[in-house]
N, CA, C and O of each residue as an XYZ file, in Angstrom:
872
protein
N     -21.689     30.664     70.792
C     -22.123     31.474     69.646
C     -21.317     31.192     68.383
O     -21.839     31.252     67.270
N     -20.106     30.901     68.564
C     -18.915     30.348     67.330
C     -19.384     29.138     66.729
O     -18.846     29.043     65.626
N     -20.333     27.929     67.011
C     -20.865     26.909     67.152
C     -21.157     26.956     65.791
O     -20.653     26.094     65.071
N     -22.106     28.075     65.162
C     -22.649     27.593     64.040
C     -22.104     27.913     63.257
O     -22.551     27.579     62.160
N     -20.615     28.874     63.271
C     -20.050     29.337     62.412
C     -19.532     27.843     61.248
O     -19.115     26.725     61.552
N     -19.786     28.449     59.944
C     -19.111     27.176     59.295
C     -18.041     27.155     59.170
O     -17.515     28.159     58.691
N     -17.340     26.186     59.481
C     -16.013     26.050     58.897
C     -15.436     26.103     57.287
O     -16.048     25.465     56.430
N     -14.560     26.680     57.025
C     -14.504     26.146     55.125
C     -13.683     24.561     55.360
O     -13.028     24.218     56.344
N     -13.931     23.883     54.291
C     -13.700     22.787     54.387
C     -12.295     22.254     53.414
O     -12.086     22.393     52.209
N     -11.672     21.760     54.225
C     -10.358     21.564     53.750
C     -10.392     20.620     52.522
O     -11.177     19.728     52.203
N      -9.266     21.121     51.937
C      -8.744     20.329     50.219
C      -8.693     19.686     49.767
O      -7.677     20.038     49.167
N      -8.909     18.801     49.376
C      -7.973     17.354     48.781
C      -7.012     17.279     48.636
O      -6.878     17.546     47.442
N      -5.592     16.972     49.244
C      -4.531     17.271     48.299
C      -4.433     16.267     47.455
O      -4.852     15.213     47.934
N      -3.867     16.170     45.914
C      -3.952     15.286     44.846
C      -2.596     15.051     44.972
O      -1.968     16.110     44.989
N      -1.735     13.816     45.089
C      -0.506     13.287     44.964
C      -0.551     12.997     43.631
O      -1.274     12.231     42.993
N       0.473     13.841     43.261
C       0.668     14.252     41.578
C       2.227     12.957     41.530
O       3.230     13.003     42.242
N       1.895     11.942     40.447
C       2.449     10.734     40.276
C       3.666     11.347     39.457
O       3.623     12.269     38.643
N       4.920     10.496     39.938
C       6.395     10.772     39.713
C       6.059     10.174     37.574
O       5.466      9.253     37.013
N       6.813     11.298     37.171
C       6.745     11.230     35.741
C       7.635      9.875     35.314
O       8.795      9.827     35.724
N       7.139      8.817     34.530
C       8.408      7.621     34.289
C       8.189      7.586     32.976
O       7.234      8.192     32.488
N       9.204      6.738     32.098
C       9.409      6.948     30.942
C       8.403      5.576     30.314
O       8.145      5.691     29.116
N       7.960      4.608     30.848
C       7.200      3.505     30.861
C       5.443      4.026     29.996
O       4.804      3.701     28.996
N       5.318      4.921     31.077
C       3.802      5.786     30.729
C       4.245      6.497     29.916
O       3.592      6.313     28.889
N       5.406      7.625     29.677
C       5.054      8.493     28.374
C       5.186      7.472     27.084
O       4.521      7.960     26.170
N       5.659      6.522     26.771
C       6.118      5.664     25.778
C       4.713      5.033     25.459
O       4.186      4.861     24.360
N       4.263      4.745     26.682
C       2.487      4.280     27.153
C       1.757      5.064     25.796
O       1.200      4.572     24.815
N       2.046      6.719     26.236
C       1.485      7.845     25.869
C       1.236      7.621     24.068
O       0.240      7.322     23.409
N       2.836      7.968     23.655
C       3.334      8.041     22.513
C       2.935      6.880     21.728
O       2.718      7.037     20.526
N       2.815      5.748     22.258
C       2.422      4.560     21.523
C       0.934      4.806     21.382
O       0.867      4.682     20.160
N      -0.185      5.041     21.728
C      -1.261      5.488     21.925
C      -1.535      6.320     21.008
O      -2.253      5.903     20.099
N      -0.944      8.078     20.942
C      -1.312      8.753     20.251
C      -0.778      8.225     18.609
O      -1.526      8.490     17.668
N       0.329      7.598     18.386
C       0.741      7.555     17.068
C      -0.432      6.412     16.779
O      -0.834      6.828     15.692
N      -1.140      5.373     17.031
C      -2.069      5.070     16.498
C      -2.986      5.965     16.277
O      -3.742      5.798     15.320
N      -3.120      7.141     17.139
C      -4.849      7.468     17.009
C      -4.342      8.655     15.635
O      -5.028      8.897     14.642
N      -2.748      9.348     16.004
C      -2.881     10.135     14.452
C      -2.633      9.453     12.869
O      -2.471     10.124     11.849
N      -2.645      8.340     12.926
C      -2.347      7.461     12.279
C      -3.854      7.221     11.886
O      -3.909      7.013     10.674
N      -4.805      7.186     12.341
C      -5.967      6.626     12.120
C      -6.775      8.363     11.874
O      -7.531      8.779     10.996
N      -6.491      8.674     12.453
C      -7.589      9.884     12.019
C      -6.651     11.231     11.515
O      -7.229     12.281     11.231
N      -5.089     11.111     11.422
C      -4.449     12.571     11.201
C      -4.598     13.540     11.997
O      -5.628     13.840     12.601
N      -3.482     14.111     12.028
C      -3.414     15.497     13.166
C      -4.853     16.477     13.641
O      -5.349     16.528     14.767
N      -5.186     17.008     12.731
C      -6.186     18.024     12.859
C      -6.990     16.988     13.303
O      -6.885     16.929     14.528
N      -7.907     15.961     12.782
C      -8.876     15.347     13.726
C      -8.787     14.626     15.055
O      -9.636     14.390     15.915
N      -7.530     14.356     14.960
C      -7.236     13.904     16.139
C      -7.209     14.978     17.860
O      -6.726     16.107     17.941
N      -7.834     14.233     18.975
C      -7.696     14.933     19.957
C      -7.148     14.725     21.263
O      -6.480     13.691     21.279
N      -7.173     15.214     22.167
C      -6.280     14.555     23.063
C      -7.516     14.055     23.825
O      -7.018     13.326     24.683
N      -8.536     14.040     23.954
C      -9.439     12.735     24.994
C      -9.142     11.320     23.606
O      -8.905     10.121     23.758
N      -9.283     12.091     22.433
C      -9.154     10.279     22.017
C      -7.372      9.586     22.147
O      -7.044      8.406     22.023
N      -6.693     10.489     22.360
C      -5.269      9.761     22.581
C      -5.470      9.028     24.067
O      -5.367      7.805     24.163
N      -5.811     10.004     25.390
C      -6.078      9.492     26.555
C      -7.278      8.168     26.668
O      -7.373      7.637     27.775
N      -7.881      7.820     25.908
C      -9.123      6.998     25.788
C      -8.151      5.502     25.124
O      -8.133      4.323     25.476
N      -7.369      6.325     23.948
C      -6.288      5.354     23.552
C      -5.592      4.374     24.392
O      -5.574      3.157     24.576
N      -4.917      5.650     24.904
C      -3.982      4.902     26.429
C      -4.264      4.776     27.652
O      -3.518      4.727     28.629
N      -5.831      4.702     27.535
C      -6.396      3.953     28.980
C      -6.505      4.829     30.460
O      -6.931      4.564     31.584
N      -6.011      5.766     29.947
C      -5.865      7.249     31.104
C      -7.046      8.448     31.486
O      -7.381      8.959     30.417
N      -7.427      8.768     32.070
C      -7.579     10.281     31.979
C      -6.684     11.359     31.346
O      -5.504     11.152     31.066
N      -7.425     12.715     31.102
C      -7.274     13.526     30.111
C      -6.052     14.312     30.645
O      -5.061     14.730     30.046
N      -6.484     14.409     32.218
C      -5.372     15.080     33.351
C      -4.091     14.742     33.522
O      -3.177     15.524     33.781
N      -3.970     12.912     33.299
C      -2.763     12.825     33.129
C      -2.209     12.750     32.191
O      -0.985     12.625     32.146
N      -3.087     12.814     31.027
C      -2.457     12.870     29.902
C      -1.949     14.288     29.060
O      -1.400     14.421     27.966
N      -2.344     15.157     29.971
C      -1.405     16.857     30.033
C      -0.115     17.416     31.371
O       0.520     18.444     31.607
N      -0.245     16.096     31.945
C       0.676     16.297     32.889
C       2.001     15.719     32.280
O       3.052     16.128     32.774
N       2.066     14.642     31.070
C       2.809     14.230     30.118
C       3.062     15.108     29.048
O       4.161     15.397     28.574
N       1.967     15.501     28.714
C       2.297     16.153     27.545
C       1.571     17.491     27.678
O       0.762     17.308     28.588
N       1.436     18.887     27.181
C       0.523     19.606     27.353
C       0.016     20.003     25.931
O      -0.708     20.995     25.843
N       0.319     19.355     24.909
C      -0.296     19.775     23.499
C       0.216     18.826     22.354
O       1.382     18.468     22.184
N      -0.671     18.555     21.749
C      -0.625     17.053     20.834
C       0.212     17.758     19.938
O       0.907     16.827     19.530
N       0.553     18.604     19.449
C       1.874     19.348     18.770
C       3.046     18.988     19.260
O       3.817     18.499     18.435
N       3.461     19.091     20.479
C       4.541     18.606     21.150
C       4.705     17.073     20.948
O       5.780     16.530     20.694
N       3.251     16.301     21.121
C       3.445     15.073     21.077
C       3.523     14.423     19.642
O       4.223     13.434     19.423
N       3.068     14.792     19.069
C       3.344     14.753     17.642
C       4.575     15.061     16.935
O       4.745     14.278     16.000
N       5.480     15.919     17.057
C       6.725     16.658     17.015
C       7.563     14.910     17.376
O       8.207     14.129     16.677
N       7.191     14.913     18.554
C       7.895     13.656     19.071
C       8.216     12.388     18.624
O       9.241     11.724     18.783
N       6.768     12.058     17.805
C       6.073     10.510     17.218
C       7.179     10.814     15.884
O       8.108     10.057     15.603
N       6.917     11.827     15.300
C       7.374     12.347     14.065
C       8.918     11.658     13.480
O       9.326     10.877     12.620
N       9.506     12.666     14.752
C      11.017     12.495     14.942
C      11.423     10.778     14.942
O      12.129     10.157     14.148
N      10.754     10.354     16.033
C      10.822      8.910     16.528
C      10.686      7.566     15.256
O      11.393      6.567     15.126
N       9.744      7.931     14.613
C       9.279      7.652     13.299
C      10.159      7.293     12.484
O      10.375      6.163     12.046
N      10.851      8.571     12.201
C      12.131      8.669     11.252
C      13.370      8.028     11.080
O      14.055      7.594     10.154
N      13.442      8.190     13.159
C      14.708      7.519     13.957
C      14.564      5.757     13.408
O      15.436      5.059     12.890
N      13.282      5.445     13.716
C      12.855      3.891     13.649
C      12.912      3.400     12.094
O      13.270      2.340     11.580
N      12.458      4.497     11.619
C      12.674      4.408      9.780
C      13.876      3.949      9.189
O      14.163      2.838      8.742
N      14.562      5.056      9.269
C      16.054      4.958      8.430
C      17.104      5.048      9.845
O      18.166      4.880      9.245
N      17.437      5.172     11.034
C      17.589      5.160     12.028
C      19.222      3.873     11.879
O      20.379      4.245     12.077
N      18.893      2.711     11.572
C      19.698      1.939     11.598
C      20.453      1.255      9.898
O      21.234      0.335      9.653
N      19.858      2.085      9.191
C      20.745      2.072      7.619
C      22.341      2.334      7.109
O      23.020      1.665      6.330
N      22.659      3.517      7.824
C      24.258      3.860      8.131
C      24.615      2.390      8.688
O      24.942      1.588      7.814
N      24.604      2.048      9.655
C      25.044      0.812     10.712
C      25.484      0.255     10.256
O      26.696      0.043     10.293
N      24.198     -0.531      9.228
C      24.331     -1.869      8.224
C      25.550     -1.237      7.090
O      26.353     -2.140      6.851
N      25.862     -0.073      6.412
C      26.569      0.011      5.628
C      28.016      0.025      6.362
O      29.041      0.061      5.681
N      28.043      0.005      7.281
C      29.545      0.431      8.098
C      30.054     -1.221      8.340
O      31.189     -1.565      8.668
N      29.147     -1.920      8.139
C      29.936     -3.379      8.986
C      30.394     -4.273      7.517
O      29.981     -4.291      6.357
N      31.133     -4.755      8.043
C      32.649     -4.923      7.493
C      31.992     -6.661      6.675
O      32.190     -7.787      7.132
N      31.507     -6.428      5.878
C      31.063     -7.541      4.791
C      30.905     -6.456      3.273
O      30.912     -5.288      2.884
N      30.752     -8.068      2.793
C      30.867     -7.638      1.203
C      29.395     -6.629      0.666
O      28.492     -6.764      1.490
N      29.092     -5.894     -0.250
C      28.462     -4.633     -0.397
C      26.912     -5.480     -0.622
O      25.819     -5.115     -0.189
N      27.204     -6.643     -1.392
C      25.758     -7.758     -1.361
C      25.203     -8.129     -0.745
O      24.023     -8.250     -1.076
N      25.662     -8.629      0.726
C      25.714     -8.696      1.840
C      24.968     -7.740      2.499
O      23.949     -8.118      3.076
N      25.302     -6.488      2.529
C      24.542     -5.414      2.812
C      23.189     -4.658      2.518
O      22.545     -3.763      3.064
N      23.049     -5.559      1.234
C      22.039     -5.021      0.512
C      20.552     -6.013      1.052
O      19.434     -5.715      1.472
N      21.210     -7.175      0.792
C      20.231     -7.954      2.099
C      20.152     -7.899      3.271
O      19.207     -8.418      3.865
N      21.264     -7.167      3.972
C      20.964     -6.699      5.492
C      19.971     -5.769      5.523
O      19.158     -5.820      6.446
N      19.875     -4.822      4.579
C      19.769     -3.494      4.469
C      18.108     -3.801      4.243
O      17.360     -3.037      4.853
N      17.562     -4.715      3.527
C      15.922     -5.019      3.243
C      15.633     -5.834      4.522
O      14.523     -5.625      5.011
N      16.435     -6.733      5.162
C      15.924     -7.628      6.298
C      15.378     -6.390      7.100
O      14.215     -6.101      7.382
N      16.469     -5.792      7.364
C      15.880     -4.575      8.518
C      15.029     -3.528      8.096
O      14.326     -2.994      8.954
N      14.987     -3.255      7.267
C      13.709     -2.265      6.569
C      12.636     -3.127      6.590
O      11.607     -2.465      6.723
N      12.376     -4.511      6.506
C      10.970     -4.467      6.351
C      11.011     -5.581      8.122
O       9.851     -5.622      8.532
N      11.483     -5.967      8.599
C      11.378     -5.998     10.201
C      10.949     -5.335     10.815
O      10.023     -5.599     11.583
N      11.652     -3.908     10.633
C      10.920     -3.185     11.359
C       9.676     -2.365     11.113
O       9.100     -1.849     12.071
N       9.185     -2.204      9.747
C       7.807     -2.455      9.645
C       6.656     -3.412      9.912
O       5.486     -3.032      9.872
N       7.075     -4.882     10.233
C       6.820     -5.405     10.644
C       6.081     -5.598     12.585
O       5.099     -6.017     13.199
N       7.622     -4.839     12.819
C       7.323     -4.178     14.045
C       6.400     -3.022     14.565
O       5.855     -2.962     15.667
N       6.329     -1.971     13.370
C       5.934     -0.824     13.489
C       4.876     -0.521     12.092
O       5.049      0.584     11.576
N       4.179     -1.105     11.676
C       3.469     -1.342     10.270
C       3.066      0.297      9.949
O       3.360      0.844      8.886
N       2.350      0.958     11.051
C       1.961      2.332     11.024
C       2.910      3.502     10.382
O       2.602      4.528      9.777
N       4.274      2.914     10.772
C       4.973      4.086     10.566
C       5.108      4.643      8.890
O       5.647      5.738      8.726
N       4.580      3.824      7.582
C       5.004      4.249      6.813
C       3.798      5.388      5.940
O       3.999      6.257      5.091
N       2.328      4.823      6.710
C       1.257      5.637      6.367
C       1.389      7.591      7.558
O       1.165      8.791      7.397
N       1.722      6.955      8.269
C       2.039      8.031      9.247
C       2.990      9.507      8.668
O       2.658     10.681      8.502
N       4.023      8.914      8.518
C       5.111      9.710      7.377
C       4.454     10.378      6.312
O       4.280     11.593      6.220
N       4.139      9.587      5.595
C       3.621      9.698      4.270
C       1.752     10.725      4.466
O       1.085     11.108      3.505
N       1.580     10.809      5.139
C       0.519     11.869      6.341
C       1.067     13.254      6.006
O       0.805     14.130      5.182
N       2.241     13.016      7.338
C       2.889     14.319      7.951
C       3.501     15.070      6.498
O       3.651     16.292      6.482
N       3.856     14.169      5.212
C       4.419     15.283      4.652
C       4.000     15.881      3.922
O       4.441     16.844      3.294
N       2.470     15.035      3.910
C       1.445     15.459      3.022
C       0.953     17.245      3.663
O       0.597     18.251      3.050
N       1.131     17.003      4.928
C       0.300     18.195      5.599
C       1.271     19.172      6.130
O       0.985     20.326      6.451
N       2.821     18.453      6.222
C       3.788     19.891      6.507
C       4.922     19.298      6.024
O       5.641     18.738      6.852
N       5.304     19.292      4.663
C       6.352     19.063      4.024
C       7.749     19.840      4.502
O       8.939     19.551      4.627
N       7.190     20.591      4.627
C       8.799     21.602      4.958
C       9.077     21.236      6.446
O      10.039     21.840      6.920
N       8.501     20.461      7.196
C       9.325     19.770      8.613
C       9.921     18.819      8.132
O      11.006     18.607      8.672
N       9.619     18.075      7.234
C      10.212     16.818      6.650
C      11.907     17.035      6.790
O      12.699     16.425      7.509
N      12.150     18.155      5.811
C      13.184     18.369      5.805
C      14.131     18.434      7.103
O      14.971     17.575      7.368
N      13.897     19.462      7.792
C      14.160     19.698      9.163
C      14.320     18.700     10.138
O      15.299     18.839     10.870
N      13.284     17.308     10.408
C      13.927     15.962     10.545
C      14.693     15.274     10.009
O      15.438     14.695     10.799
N      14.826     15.103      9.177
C      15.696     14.501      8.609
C      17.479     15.005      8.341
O      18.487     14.328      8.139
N      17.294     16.230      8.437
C      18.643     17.083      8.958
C      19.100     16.516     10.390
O      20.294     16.294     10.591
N      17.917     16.235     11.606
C      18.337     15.909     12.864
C      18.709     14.557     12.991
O      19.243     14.107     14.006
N      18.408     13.816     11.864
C      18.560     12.340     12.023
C      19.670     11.695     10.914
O      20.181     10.582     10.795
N      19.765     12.788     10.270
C      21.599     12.667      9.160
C      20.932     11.752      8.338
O      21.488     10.658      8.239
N      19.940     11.901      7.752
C      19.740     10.326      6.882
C      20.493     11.120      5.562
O      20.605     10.472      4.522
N      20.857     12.111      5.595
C      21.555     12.150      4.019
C      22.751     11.916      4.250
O      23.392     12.381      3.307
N      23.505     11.388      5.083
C      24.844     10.616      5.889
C      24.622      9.463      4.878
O      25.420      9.156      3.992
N      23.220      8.759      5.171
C      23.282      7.344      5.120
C      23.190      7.550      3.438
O      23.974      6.759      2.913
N      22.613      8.209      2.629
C      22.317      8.614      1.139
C      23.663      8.574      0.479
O      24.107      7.871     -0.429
N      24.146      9.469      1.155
C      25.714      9.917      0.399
C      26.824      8.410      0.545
O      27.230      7.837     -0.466
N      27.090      8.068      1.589
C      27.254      6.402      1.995
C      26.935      5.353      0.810
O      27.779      4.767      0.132
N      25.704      5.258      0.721
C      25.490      4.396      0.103
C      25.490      4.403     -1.697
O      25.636      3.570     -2.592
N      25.304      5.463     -1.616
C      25.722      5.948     -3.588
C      27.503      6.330     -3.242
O      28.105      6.952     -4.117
N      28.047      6.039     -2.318
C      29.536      5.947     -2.695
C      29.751      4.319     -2.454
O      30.718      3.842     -3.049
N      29.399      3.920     -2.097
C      30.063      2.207     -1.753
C      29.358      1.743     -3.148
O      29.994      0.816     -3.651
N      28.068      2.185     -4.015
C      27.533      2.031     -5.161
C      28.054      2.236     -6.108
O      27.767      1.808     -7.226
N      29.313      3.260     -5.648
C      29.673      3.473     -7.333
C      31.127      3.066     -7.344
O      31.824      3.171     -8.353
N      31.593      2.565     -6.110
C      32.868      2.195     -5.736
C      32.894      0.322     -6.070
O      33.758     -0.526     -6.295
N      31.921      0.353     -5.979
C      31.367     -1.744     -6.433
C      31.512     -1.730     -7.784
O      31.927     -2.785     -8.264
N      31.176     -0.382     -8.916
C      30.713     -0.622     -9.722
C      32.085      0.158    -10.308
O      32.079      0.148    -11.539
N      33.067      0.721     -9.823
C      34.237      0.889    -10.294
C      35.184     -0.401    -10.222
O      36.192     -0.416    -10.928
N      34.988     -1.113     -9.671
C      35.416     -2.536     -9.258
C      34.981     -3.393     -9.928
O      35.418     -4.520     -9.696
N      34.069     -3.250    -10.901
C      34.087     -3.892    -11.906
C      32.713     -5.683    -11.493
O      32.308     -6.677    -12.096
N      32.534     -4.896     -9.850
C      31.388     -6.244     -8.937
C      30.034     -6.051     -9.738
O      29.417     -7.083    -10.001
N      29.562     -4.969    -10.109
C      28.329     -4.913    -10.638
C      28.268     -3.934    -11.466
O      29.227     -3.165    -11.539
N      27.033     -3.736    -12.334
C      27.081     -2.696    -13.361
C      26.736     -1.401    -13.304
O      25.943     -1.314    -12.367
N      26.907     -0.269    -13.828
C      26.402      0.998    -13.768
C      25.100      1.164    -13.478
O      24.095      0.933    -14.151
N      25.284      1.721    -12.069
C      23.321      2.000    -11.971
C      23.242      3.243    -11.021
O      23.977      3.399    -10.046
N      22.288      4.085    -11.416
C      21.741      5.294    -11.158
C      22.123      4.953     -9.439
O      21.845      3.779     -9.193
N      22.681      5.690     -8.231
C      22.597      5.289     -6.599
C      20.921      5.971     -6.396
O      20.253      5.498     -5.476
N      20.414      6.869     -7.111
C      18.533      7.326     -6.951
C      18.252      6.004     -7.131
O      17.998      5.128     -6.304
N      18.340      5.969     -8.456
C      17.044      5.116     -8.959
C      17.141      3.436     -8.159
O      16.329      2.513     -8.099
N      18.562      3.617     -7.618
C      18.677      1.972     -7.036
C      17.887      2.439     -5.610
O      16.990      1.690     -5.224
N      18.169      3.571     -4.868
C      17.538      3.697     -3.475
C      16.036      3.563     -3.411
O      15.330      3.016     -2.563
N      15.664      4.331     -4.748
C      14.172      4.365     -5.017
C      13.513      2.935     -4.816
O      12.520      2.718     -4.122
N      14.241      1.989     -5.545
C      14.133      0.794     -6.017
C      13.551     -0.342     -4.255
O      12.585     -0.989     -3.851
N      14.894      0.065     -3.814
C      15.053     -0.617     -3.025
C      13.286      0.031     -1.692
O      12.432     -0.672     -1.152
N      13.432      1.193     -1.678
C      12.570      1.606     -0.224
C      11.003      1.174     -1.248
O      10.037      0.522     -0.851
N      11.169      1.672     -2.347
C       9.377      1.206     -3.372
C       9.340     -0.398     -2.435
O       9.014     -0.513     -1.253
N       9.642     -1.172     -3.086
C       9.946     -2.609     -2.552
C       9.243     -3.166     -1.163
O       8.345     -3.925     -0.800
N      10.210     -2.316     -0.651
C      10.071     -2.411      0.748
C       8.951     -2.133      1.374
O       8.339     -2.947      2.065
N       8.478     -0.507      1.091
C       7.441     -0.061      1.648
C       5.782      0.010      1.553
O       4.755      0.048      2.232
N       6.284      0.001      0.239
C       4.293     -0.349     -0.764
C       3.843     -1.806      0.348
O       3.081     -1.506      1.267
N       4.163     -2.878      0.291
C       3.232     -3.576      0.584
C       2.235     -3.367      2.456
O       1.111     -3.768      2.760
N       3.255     -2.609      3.297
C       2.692     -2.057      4.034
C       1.787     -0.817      4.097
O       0.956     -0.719      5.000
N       1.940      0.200      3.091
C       0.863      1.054      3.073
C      -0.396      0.335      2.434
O      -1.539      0.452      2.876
N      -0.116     -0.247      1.591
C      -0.941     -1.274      0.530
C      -1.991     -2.252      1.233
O      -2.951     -2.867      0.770
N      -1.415     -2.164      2.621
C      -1.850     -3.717      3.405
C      -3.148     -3.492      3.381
O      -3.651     -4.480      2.846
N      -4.110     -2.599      3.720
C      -5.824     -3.072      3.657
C      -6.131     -3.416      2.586
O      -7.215     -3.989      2.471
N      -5.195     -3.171      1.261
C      -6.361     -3.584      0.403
C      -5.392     -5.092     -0.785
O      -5.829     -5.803     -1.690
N      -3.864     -4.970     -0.068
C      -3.801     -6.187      0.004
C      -4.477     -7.538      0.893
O      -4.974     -8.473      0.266
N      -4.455     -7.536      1.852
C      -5.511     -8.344      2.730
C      -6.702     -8.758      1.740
O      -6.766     -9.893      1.267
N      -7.613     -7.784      1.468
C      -8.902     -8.140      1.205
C      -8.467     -8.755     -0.514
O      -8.974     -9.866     -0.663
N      -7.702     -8.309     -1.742
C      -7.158     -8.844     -2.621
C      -6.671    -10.208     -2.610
O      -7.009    -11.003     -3.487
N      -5.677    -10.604     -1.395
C      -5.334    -11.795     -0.824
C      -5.928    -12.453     -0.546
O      -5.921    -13.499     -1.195
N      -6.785    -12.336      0.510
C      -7.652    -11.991      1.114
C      -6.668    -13.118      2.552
O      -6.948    -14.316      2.592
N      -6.113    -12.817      3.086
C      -4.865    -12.918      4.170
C      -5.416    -12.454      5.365
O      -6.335    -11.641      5.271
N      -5.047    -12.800      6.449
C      -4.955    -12.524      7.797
C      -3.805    -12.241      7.985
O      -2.840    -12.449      7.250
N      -3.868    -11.576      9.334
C      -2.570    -10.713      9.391
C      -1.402    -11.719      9.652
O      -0.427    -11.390      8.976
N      -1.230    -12.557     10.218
C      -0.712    -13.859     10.612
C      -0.144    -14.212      9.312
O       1.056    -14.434      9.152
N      -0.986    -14.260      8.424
C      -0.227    -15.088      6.600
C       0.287    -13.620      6.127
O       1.298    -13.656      5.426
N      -0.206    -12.443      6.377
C       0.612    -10.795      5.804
C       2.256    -11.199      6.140
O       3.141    -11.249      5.287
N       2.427    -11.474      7.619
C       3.669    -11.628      8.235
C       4.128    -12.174      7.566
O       5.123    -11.646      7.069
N       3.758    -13.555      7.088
C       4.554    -14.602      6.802
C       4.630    -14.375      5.324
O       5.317    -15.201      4.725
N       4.181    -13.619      4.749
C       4.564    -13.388      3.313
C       5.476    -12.311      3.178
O       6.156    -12.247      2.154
N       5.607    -11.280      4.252
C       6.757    -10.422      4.673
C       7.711    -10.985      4.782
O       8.650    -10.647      4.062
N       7.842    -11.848      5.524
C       8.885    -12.750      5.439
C       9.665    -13.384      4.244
O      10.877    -13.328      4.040
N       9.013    -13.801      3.741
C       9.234    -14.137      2.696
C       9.999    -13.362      1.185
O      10.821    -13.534      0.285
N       9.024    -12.449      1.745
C       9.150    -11.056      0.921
C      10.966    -10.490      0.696
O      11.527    -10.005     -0.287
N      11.413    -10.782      1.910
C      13.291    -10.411      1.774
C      13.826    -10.802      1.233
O      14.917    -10.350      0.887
N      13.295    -11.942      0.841
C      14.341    -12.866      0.007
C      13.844    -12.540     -1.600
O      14.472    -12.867     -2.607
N      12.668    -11.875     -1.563
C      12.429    -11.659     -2.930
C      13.229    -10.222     -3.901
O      13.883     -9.985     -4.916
N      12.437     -9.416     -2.413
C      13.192     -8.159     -2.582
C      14.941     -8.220     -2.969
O      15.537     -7.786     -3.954
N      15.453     -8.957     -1.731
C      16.946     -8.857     -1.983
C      17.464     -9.615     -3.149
O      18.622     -9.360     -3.478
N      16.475    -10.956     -4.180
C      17.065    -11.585     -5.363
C      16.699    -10.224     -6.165
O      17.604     -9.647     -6.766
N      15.656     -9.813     -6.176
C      15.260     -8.353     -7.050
C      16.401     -7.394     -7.166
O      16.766     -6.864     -8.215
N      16.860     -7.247     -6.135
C      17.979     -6.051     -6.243
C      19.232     -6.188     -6.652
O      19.929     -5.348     -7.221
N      19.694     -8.090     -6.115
C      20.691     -7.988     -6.782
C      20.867     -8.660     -8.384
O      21.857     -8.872     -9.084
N      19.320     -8.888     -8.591
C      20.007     -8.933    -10.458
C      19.677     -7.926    -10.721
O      19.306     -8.121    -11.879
N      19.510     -6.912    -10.530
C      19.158     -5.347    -11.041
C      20.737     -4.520    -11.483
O      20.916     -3.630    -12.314
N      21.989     -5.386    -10.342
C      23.217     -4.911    -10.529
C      24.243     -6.093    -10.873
O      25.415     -6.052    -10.498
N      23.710     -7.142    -11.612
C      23.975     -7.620    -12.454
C      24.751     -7.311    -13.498
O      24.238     -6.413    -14.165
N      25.981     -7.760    -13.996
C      26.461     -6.963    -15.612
C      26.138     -7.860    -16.623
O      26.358     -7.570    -17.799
């Protein structure tokens, strides 16, 4: 008589995959293109997971809200930005020297990371007052104060001439950064492939850095 009773039918269990830092980086690389391309508010998390080749499931088992993940890109951004500027001013060469270290690696790593300067320039459009708040966590006014003292310490020394440490920083990141936000509609102006963009980046350091240093010229 028990015969026809139904049984309930047992579970699936789902083997929930050990978290590694390989896939969230996976993650993060993924979403900073897709907010990069469409900005926070339009952006969603099936198009970040679609991004990075995943389902949606594991892509909340990483993260549980594109706020968090965003928070993250943000920070990371900044780190990759100005991140290694202090460095270059700390090592033990002459201040000229530095100033061409200081553009090699600013536009390298745009090179590396081309997104990051439209991305920024996004976020502070849409929440200026975090700006601040990163950049407190990442000391870049360490690297500010640094470099308008070794600026005015060259120029007490009689190495180069009186110049604003703003208007020279201004100088220097304008330089640097325009031709990467600039890039779609340099390309089609050029009319360049990304392959000749590079190689005019390249190029580009040596222009930037003759630019800067006859600017402190006496």
């Amino acid at each position: 008589m028990f015969n026809n009773i139904v049984k309930p039918m047992s579970k699936t269990t789902k083997t929930i995959p050990a978290k590694d830092q390989n896939t969230e980086q996976l993650i993060l690389n993924a979403a900073r293109r897709v907010f990069t391309n469409k900005g926070f508010a339009a952006a969603r998390m099936e198009d970040i997971a679609a991004e990075a080749g995943m389902n949606r499931a594991l892509l909340h088992y990483y993260f549980r809200s594109k706020e968090k993940m965003f928070d993250m890109i943000f920070e990371e951004n900044l780190q990759l930005f100005y991140g290694n500027f202090l460095a270059v001013l700390q090592q033990d060469v002459p201040f000229k020297d530095k100033i061409a270290m200081l553009v090699s690696t600013e536009i390298d790593t745009l090179l590396e990371h081309p997104e990051i300067p439209l991305f920024i320039v996004q976020e502070i459009a849409r929440k200026p007052e975090q700006l601040k708040d990163k950049m407190k966590t990442i000391r870049i006014h360490r690297f500010v104060e640094e470099f308008g003292r070794q600026l005015t310490e060259e120029t007490q020394r009689g190495n180069i001439r009186k110049v604003d440490p703003r208007q020279f920083f201004m100088s220097f990141m304008g330089m640097c950064i325009f031709p990467f936000i600039a890039k779609p509609m340099l390309k089609v102006v050029m009319q360049q492939k990304d392959s000749e963009f590079a190689r005019l980046m390249e190029e580009r350091k040596k222009e930037v850095t003759r630019t800067l240093l006859l600017s402190l010229e006496k």
